[in-house]
N, C-alpha and C positions, 0 to 999 in steps of 0.2 A: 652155719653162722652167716648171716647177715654181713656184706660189707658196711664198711661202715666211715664214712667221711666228714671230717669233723669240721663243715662249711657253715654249721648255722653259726657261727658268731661271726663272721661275715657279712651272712645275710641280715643278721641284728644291725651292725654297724650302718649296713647301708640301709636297712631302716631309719635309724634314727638319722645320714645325712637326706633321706628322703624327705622326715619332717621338716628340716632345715631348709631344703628349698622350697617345701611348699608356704614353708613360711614364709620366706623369702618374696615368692612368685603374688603371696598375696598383699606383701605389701606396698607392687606398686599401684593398689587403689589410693594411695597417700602421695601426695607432692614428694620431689627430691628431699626437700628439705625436712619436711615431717618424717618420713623416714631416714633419712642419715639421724635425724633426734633419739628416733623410738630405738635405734639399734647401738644406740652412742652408750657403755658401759655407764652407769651412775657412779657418784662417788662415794656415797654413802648407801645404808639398806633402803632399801624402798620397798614397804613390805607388799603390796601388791604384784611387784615383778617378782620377789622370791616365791609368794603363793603362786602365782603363773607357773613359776618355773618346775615350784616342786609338784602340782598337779599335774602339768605336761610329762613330767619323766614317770610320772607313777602310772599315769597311763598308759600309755607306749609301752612300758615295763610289764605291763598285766596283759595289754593285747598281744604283747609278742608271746607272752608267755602260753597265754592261754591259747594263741596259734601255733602254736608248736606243739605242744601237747595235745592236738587236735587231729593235724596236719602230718605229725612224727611221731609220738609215741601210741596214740591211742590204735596204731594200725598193727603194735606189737601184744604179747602177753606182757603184765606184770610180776615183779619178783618182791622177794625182801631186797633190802638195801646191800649191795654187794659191791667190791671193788676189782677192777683187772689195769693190769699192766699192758698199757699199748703205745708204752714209750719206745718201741722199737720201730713201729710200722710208719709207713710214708716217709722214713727216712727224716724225721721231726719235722717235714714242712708244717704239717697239723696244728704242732705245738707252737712253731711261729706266728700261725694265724691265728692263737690264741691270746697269744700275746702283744700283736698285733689291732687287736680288738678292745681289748682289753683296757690297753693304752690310749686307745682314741675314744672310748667312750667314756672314759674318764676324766680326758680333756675336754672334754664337749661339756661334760658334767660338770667342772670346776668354772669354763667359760662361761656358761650358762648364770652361775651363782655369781659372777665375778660381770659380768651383764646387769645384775638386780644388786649390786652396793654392797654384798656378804662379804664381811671380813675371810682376810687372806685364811686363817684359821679356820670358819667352814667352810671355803671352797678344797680345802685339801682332806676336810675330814667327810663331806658330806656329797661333794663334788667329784673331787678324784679317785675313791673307790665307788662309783658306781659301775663301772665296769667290772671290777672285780664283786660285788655282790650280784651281780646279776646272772656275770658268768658261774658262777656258783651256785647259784639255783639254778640252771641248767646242767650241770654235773652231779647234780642229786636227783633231777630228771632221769640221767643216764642212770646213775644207781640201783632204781627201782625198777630199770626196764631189764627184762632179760634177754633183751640181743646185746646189752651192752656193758656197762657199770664205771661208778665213781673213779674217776684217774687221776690220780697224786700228781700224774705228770702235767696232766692238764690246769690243774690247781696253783701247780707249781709256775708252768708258765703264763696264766691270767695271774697270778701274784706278780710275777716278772714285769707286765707290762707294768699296772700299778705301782710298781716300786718304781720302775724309772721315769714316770712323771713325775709320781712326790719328790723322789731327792733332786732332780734336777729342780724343782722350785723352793726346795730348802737350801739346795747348795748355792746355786746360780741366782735363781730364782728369775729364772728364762726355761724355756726347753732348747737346749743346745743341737739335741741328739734327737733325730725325731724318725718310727720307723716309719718306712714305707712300702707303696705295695706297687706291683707292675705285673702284667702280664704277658701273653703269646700265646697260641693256638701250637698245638702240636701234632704231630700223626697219632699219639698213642689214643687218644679219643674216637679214632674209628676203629681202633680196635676191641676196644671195649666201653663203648658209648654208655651202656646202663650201671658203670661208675663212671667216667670220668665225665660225662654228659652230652647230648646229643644237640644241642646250642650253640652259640657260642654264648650266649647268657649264663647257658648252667656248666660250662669249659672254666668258664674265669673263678667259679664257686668250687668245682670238683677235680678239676686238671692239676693237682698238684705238680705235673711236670713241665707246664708253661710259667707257673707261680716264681714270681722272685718278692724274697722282703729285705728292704734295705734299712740299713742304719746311717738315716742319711746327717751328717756333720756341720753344723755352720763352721769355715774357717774363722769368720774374722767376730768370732764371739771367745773362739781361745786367741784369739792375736789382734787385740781393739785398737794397738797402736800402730797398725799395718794399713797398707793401699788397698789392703783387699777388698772387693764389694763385698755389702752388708748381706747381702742373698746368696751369695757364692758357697754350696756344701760339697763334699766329698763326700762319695757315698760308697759304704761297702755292702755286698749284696750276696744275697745265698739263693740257694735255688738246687732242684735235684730232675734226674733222669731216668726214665727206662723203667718209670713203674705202671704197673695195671693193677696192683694191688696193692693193700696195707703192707704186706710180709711179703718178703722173698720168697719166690717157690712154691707160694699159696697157690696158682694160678699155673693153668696148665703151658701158658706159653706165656710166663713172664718173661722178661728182658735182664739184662747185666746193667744194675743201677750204678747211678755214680752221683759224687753229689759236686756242685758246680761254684765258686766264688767269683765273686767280680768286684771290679773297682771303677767308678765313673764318676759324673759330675752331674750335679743336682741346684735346683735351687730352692731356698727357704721361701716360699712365697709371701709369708708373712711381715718379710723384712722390707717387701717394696712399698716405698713411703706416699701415702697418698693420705687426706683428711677426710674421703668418704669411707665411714664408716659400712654402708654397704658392700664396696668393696673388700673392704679389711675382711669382713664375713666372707664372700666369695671365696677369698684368696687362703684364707682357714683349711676351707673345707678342703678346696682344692690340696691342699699342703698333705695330705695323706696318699698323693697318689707320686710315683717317683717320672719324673720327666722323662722323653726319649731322650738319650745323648750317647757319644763316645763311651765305649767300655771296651775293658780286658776284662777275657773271662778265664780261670781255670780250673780245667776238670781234670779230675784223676783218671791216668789212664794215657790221656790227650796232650796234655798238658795247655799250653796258654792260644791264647783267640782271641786276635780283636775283631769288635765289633763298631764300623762306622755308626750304626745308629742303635742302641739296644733298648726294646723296652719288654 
């Protein structure tokens, strides 16, 4: 059996913030001013930004696809459509980055619709599962390959993320709660570089045991009649150790896993108040990645650690 690392929605997500910047980077051919315009959300449809928008995702959507299936699966044999259970391995980081992905490309999705004047109601139905359709056709990918097949768990957690966009804009109608992602290089990747990767580019994609996902909190969105600053989050964060492979004792010289909690401070970056809209876009994208700051961590086993700067 083929290891097997469940990095490419990942690698999607930062596809699509890759379009983002080169979006970005192209439009400063335009004055300040012309671009704060072109990026300033409409108030109404404008049906030419929605055609924009929905041919940019369908594309992107098909390139990625079709590189990956190029790139990944066409290097394996084909099966019937089959399913396996690998909600045990990596200790669920996998499934975090599922949901993780999931979640931001779905906010991208709905921002995007919500950029071209589409009522609040397409951006949640048309917008905010695009991540979860997408991830979904890549798990029917997995399906028909036979090093691997369809995982409920994966399913389960790309629904995850999806779900906690839409009700936080049905409930709140903000995202309160937003994950995030952080990394660190660790020793286990020279131990076994041909999974955990021999980069540090392909470490942050494959190194599950540098990986942390946080659930990071705005205070002062549950406490609006508080001092607290509007960017101020608390973040709770997961993270695990001591693996070289999916399974325990798959691997002739695994390690004694543990899995790791933390608690620090974060900020919302969307909440810092500026009227370029350029910014506002920077400050978006950026809002996916968790700040270095103060943490306690605790591991089983160890028990608690702080950390002056954790990222």
């Amino acid at each position: 059996m083929v290891e097997r690392n469940g990095y490419y929605s990942i690698i999607v997500l930062n596809g699509s913030k890759l379009y983002w910047f080169l979006f970005l980077l192209s439009g400063f051919a335009f004055s300040q001013s012309r671009l704060n315009a072109f990026l300033t959300p409409s108030d109404s449809l404008v049906t030419s930004k929605r055609n924009t928008v929905v041919v940019t995702e369908a594309s992107l959507a098909t390139l990625s696809l079709v590189g990956l299936n190029q790139l990944w699966y066409a290097n394996y044999p084909q099966s019937n459509l089959h399913t396996v259970n690998d909600n045990g391995e990596w200790l669920q980081m996998d499934k975090l980055g599922h949901m993780y992905s999931s979640y931001h490309m779905g906010s991208m999705g709905a921002n995007a619709l919500k950029w071209s004047g589409a009522s609040r109601k397409s951006q949640l139905l048309y917008g905010a599962t695009l991540g979860l359709a997408f991830m979904t056709t890549v798990e029917v990918f997995d399906g028909y390959s036979s090093q691997w097949g369809f995982s409920w768990g994966d399913m389960a957690a790309n629904t995850t993320g999806t779900a906690l966009f839409v009700s936080q804009e049905l409930i709140w109608k903000e995202q309160r709660i937003v994950p995030k992602f952080s990394f660190h290089t660790t020793s286990y990747a020279s131990q076994r570089p041909e999974v955990l990767g021999t980069s540090m580019s392909q470490q942050i994609l494959k190194d599950y045991n540098g990986q942390t996902y946080w659930w990071s909190i705005n205070v002062y969105s549950f406490f609006k009649q508080s001092k607290v600053p509007t960017w101020l989050n608390l973040a709770l964060g997961y993270g695990a150790d001591g693996m070289l492979s999916g399974n325990a004792n798959s691997y002739p010289s695994d390690m004694p896993r543990s899995r790791q909690f933390y608690l620090s401070l974060d900020a919302d970056l969307t909440k810092i108040k500026t009227k370029s809209h350029f910014l506002k876009t920077i400050f978006y994208l950026f809002n996916t990645i968790k700040i270095p700051a103060p943490s306690v961590e605790y591991k089983g086993g160890t028990g608690f650690k702080f950390h002056s700067i954790y990222f």
